[in-house]
Structure formats: C-alpha cells, structure tokens
ChimeraX commands (.cxc) that place a marker at each C-alpha (Angstrom):
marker #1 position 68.20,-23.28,-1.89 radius 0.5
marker #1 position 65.94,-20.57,-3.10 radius 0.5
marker #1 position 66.87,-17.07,-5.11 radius 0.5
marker #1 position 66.07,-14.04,-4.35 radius 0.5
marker #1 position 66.48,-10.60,-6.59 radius 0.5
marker #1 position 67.64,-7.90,-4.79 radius 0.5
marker #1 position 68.51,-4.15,-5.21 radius 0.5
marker #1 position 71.72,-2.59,-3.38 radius 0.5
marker #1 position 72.76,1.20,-3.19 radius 0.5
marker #1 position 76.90,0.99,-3.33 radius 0.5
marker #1 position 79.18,4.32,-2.89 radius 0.5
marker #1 position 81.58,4.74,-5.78 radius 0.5
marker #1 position 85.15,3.96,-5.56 radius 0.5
marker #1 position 88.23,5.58,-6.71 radius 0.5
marker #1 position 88.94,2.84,-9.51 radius 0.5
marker #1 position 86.68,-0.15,-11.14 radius 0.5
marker #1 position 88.58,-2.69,-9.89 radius 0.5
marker #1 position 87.88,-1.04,-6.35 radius 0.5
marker #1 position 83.89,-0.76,-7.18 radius 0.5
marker #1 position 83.90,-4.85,-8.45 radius 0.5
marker #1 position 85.20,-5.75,-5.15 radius 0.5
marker #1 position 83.22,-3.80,-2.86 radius 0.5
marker #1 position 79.95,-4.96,-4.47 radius 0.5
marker #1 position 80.80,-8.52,-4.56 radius 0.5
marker #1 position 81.61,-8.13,-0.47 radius 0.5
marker #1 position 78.03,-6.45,-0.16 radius 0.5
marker #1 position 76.52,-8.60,-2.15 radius 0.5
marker #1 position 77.98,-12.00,-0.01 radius 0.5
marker #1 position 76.14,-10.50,3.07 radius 0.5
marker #1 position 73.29,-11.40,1.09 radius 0.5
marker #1 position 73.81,-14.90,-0.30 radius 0.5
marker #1 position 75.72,-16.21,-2.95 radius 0.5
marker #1 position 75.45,-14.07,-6.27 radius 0.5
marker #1 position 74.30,-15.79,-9.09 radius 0.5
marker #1 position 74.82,-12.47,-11.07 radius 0.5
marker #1 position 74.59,-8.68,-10.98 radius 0.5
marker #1 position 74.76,-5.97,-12.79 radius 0.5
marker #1 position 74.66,-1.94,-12.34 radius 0.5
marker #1 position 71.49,-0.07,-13.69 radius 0.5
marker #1 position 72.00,3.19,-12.47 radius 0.5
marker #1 position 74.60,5.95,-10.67 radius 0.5
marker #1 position 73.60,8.73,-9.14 radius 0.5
marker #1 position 76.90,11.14,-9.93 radius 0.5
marker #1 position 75.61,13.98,-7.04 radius 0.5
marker #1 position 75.20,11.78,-4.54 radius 0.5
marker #1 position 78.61,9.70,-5.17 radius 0.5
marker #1 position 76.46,6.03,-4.83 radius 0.5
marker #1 position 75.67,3.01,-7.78 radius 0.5
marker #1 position 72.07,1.07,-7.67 radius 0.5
marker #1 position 73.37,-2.69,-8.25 radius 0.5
marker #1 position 70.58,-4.80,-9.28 radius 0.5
marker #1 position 71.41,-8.87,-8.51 radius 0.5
marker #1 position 70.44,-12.35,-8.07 radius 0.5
marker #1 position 71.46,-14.42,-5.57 radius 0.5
marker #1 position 70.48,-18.15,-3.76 radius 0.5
marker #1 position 70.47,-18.43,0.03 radius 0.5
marker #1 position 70.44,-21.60,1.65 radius 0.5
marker #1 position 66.78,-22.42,2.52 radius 0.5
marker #1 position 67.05,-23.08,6.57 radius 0.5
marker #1 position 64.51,-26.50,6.40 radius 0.5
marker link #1:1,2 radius 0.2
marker link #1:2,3 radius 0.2
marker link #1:3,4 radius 0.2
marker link #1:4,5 radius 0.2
marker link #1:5,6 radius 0.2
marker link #1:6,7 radius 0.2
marker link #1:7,8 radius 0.2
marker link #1:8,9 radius 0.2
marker link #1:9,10 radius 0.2
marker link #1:10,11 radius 0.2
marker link #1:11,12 radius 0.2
marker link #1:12,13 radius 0.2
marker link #1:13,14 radius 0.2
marker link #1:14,15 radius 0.2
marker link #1:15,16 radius 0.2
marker link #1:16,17 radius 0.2
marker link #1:17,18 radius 0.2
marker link #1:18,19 radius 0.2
marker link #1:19,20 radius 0.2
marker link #1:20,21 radius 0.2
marker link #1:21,22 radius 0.2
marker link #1:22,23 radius 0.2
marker link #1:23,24 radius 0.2
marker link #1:24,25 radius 0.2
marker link #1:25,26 radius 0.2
marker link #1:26,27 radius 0.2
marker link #1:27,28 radius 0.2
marker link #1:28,29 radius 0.2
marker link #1:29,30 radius 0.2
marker link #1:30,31 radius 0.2
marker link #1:31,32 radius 0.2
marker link #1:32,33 radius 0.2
marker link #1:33,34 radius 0.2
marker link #1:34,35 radius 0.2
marker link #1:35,36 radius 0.2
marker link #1:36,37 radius 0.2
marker link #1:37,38 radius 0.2
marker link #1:38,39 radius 0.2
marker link #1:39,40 radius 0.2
marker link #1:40,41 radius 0.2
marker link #1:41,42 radius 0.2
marker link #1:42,43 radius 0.2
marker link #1:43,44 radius 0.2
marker link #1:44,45 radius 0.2
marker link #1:45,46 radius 0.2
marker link #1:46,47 radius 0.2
marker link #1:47,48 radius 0.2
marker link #1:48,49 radius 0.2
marker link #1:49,50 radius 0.2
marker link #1:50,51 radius 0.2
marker link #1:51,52 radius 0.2
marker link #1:52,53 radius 0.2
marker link #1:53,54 radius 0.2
marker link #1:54,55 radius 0.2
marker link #1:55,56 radius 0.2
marker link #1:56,57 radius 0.2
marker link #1:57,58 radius 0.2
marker link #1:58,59 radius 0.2
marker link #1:59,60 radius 0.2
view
C-alpha cells in the first residue's frame, strides 16, 4: 500500500452536503482517501481545488 497526495479541480454544487459527496466519489477513482481538504474556489469559474491524501494498493 503506498500514498499518494493529489490535487483535484471539483465543480461546485448547489448545497454542501451535495459538494462532500461529489468529492468523496472523485476522490475513490483515485484510491482510498486518507483525508482531504479544500484550499481554494475559484467563484468565476464555478470549480473547488481539493487537495488530498490517499493509499492505493501497491500491484506487487
């Protein structure tokens, strides 16, 4: 198992509870998150910058 940090670009959502959910989906394409947090949103262009850690499954 290794971790990786990665950076995703998420559109906003009409509610937070809409926004959690959709990042935690994006972020599961990735690997299992082992956290995350948002660090910036970009209002004009209607997206968040979610900044994360995650482990993947090291394919031995």
């Amino acid at each position: 198992m290794t971790t990786h940090f990665i950076t995703a670009e998420i559109d906003l959502q009409e509610t937070p509870t809409e926004l959690q959910k959709v990042i935690e989906a994006e972020l599961q394409k990735q690997g299992e998150p082992l956290r995350w947090a948002i660090t910036s949103v970009n209002v004009a262009r209607q997206k968040a910058t979610v900044e994360a850690v995650i482990t993947r499954v090291s394919a031995e």
